[in-house]
C-alpha positions as CSV (number, residue, x, y, z in Angstrom):
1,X,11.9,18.8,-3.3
2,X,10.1,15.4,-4.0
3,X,7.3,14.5,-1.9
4,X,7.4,11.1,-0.1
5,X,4.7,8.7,-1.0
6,X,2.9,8.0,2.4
7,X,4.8,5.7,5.0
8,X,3.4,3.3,7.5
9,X,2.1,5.5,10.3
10,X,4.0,4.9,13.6
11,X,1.1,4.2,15.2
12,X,-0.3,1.0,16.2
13,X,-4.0,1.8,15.7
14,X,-5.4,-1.3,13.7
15,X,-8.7,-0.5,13.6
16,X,-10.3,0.7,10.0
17,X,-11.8,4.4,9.6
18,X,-15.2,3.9,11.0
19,X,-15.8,7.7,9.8
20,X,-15.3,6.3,6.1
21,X,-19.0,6.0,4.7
22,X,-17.7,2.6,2.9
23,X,-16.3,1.0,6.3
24,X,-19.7,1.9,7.9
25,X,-21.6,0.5,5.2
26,X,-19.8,-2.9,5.8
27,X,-20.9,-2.6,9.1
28,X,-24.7,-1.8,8.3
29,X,-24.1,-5.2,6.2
30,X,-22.9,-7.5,8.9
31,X,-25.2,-6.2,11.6
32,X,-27.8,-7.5,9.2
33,X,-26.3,-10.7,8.8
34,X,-26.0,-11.2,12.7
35,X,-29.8,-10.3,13.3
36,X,-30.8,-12.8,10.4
37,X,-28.4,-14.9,12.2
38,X,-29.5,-14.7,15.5
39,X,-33.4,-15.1,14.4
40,X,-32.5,-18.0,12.5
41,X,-30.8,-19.6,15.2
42,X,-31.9,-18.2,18.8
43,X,-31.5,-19.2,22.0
44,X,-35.1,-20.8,22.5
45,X,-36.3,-23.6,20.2
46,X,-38.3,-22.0,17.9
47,X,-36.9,-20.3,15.1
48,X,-38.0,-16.4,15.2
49,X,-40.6,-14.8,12.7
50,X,-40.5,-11.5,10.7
51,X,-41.5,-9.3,13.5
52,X,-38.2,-10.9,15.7
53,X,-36.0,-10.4,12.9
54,X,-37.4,-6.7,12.3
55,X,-36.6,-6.2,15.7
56,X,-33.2,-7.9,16.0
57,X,-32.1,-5.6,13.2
58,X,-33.7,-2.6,14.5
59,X,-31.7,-3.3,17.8
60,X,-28.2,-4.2,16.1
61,X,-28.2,-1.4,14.0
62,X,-28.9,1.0,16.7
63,X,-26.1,-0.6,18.5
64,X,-23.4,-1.1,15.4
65,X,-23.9,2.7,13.9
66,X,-23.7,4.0,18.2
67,X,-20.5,1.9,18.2
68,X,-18.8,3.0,15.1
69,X,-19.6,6.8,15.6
70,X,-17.7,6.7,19.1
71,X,-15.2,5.0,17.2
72,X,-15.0,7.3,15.3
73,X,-15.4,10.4,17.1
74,X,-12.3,8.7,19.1
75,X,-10.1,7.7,16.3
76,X,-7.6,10.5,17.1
77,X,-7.3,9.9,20.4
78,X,-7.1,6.0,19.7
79,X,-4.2,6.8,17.3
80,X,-1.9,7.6,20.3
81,X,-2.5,4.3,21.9
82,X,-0.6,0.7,22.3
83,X,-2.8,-1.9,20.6
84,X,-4.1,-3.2,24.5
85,X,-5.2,-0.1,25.3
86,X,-7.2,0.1,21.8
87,X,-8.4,-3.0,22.1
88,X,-9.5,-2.5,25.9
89,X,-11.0,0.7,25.0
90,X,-13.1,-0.8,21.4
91,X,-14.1,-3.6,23.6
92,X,-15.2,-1.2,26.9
93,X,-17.4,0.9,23.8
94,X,-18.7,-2.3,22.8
95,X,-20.0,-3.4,25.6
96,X,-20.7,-0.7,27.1
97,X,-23.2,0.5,24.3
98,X,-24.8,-3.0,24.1
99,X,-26.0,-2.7,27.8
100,X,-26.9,0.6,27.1
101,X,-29.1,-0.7,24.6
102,X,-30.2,-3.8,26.0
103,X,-31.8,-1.7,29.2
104,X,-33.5,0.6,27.1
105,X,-35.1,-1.9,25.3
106,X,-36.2,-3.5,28.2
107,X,-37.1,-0.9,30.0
108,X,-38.3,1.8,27.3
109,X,-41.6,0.0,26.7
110,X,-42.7,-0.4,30.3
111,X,-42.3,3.0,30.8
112,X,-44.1,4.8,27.4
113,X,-46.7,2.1,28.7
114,X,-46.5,-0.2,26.1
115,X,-46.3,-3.1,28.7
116,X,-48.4,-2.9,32.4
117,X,-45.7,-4.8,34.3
118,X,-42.2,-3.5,35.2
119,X,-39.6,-6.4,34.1
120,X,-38.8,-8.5,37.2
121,X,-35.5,-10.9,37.3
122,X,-36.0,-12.4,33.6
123,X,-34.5,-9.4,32.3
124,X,-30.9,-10.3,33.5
125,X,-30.9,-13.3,31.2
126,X,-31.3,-11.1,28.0
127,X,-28.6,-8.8,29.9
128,X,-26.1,-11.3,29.8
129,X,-27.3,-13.1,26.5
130,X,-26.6,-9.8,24.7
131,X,-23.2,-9.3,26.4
132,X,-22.5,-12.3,25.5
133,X,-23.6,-12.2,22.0
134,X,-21.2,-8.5,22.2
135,X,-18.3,-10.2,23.6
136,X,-17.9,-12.5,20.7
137,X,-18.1,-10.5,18.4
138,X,-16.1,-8.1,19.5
139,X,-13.2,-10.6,20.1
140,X,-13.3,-12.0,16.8
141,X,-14.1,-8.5,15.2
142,X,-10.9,-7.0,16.6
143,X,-8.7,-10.1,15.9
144,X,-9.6,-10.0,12.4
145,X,-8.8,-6.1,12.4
146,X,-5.9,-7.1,14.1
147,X,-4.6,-9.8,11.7
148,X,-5.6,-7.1,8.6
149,X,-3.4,-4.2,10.3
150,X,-0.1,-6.7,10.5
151,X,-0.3,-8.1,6.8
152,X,-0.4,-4.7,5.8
153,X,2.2,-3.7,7.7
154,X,4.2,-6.7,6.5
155,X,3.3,-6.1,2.5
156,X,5.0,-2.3,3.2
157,X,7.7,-3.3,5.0
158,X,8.6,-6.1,2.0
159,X,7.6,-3.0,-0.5
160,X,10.5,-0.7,1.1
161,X,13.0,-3.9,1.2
162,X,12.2,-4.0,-2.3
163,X,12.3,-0.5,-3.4
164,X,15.7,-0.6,-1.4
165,X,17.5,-3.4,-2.9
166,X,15.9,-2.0,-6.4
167,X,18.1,1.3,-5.5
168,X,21.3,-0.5,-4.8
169,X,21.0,-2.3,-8.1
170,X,20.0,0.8,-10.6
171,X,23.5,0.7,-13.0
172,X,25.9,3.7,-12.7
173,X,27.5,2.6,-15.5
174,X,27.8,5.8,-17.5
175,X,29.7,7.3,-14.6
176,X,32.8,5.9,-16.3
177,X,32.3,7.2,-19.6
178,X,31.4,10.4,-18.6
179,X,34.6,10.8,-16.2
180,X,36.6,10.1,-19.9
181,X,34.8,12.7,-21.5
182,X,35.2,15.4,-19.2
183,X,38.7,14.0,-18.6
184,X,39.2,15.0,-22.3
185,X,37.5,18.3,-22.2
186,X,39.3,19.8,-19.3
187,X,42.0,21.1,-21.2
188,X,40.4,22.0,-24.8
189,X,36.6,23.2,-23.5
190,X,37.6,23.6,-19.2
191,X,33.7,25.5,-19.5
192,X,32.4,22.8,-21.3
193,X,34.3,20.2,-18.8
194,X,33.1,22.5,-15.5
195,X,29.4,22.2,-16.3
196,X,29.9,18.9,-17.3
197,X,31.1,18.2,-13.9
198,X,27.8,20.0,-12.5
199,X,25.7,17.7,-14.7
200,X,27.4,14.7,-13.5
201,X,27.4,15.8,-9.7
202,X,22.8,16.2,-10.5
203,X,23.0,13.5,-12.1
204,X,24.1,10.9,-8.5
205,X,22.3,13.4,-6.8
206,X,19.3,12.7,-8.0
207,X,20.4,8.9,-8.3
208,X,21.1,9.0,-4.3
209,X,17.1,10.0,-3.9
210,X,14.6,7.5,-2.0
211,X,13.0,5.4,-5.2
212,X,9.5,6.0,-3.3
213,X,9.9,9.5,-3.7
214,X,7.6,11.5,-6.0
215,X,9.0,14.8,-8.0
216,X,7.7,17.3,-10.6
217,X,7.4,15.5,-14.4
218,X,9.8,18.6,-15.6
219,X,12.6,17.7,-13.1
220,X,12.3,14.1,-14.4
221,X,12.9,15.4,-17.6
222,X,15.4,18.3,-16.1
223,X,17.5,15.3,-15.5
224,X,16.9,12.8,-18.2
225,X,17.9,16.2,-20.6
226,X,21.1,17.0,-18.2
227,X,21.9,12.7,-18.8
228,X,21.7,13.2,-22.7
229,X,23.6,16.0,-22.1
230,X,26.7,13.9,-20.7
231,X,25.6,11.3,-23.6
232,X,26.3,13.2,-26.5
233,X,29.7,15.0,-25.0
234,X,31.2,11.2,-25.5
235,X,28.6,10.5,-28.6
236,X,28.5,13.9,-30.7
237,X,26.7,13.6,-33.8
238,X,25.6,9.8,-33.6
239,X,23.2,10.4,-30.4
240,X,20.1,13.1,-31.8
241,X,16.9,13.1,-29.8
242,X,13.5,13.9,-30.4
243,X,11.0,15.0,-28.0
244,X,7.7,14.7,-28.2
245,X,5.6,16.5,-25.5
246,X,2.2,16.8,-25.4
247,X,0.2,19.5,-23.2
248,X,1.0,18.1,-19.9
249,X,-0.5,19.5,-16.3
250,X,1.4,21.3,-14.7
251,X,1.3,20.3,-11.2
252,X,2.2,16.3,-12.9
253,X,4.4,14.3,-10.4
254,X,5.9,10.8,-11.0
255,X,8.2,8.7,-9.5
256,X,12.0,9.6,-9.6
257,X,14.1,7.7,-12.1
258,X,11.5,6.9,-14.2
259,X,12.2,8.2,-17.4
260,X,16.3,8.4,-17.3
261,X,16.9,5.1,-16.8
262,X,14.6,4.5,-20.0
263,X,16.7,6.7,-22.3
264,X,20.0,5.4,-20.5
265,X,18.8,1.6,-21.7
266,X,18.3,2.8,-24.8
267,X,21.6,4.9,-25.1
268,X,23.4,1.6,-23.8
269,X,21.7,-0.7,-26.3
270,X,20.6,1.1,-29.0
271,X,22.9,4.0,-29.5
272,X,26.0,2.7,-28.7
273,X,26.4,-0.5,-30.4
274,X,25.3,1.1,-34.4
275,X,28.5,3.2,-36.1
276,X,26.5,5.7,-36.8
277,X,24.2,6.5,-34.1
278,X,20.5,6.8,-34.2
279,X,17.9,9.2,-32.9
280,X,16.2,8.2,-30.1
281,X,12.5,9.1,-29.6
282,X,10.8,10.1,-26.6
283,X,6.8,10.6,-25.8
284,X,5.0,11.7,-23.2
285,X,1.1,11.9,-22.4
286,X,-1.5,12.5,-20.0
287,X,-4.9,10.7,-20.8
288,X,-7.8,10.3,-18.2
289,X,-5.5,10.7,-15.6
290,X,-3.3,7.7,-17.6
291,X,0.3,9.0,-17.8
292,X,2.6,7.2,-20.6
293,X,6.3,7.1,-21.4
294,X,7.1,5.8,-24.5
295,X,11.1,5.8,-25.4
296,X,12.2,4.2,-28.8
297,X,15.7,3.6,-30.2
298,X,17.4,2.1,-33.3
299,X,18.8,-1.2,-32.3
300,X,21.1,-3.3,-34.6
301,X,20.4,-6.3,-36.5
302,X,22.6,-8.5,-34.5
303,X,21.0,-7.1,-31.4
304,X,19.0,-9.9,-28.8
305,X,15.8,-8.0,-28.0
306,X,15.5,-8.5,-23.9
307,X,19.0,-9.8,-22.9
308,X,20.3,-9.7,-19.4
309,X,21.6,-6.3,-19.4
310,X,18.2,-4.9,-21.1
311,X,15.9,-7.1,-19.4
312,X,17.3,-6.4,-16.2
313,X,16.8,-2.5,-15.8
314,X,13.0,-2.7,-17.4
315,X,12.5,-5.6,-14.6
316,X,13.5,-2.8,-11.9
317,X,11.6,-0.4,-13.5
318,X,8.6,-2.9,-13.6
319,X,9.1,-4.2,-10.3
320,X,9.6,-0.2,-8.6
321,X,5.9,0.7,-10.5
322,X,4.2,-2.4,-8.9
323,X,5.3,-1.8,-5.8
324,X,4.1,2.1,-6.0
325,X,0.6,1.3,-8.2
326,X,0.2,-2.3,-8.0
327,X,-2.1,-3.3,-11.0
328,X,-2.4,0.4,-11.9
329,X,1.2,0.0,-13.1
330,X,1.9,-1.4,-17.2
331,X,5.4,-2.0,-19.0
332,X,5.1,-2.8,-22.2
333,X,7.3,-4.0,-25.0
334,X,7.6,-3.2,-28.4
335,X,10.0,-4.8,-30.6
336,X,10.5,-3.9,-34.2
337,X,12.3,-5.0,-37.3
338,X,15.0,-2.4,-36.8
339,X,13.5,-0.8,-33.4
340,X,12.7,-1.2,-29.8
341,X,10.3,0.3,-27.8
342,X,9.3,0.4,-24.0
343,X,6.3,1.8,-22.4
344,X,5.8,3.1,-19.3
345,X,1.8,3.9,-18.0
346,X,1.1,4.4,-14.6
347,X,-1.5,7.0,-12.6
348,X,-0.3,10.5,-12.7
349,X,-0.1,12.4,-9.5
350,X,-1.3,15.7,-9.4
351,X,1.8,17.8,-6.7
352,X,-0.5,18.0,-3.3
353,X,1.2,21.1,-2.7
């Protein structure tokens, strides 16, 4: 069984994974920024010195690093949440660990004895400066994450469209010919037209499977070999093929209908059109983690390198690898005097099983 490249999660958490060490290095970053912020620009008319910025930073750090460990500590639990109630509950942690703060630095130095006097009422106006310093950020914070979690959430939901409508265009045209040629073995090879018929039935099978779906390299090629099968029942001696495998991982997966379709172009307008046939060739290699499919055919002189029919299937081919590695993803071209060839390189995916 393929494996299904990851789907948007059902659940509505937006927030990013505060236990990633990358995420909480963003937010190490932008705590800085706020403290030279907020000693640039404080609420008294003096700008602040070094010693207020050391201690602005000291003082948002503490409170950004407190914030994002509840986060994450909480992400489960968050994950089974509407977005109000993870909002309402980011916000309440917030908050919540700003005042925290905010009274222990008040208070923490009166009683180690730093300072003689107790704070009296001026402390509430740091209180609520804080807060309200919290408050804003948090509400811009969380709208940003917000506005993050739905264009992602849009960019996969166009992906699938497009991995969909890819699907419903992939060409069966083959199925034609091949329902001749075992239409024509039936009654002089019935064994040959049987498993024919098993070929064919794989074949749609594996046609019918979801385009995001990953399998093993050797049942791509379990199929692409079962296709040339069908080929060369209607071609005989003008369709040869030579493989060229290098050492490849085991436990290699790729997307489905990656490499058929490649040899079916190239059956289609390479083989087919030339009286007498032509080997096809077929390489395949794994380098730093780099997988390539190269397929070249024979094409004939007459031939227009790239016309609708051709250019067609390599754009859904190109189009399904963007979608699945982005930039990752390469199709390149290769025409010869005599010759085309296509290649595919995208990452290889070791089986998570």
């Amino acid at each position: 069984m393929g494996e299904m490249l990851p789907t948007p999660l059902q659940s509505q958490y937006y927030l990013p994974d505060f236990c990633n060490v990358r995420t909480v290095l963003y937010v190490v970053i932008l705590g800085e920024l706020l403290a030279f912020m907020l000693t640039l620009r404080p609420f008294d008319s003096q700008p602040g010195d070094w010693t207020d910025l050391s201690l602005i930073s000291l003082f948002i750090q503490w409170v950004a690093l407190t914030c994002a460990w509840l986060l994450c500590i909480s992400r489960r639990r968050l994950q089974t949440l509407a977005v109000k109630h993870i909002t309402l509950w980011a916000a309440v942690i917030i908050v919540g660990v700003t005042l925290l703060f905010t009274e222990i630095a008040i208070w923490l130095p009166w009683h180690i004895g730093l300072s003689s006097n107790p704070p009296d009422g001026w402390h509430w106006s740091i209180t609520l400066r804080n807060l309200a310093v919290a408050i804003m950020v948090t509400l811009a914070s969380l709208r940003y994450f917000y506005l993050q979690y739905q264009w992602h959430q849009q960019i996969r939901a166009e992906t699938r469209a497009r991995l969909d409508a890819l699907q419903a265009r992939i060409r069966p045209h083959f199925l034609f010919n091949s329902m001749n040629t075992i239409a024509s073995l039936i009654r002089s090879q019935p064994e040959e037209a049987e498993a024919a018929v098993e070929d064919l039935a794989d074949l749609f099978r594996h046609n019918l499977t979801d385009l995001a779906t990953l399998v093993p390299l050797e049942q791509e090629l379990d199929i692409t070999r079962r296709y040339i099968h069908m080929e060369q029942l209607r071609l005989g001696d003008r369709l040869t093929v030579d493989w060229r495998l290098a050492r490849l991982p085991a436990d290699i997966q790729v997307p489905v209908l990656t490499l058929q379709p490649l040899v079916e172009n190239a059956i289609y307008h390479g083989i087919e059109p030339l009286a007498q046939g032509g080997t096809i060739s077929i390489q395949i290699q794994v380098q730093n983690g780099i997988l390539s499919m190269t397929v070249d055919n024979p094409i004939a002189a007459t031939t227009v390198v790239g016309h609708h029919g051709n250019g067609m299937a390599l754009d859904n081919i190109r189009l399904r690898l963007q979608a699945l590695y982005g930039t990752k993803s390469k199709v390149e071209l290769a025409p010869h005097a005599g010759s085309f060839q296509v290649t595919l390189s995208f990452p290889g995916e070791p089986n998570a099983s």
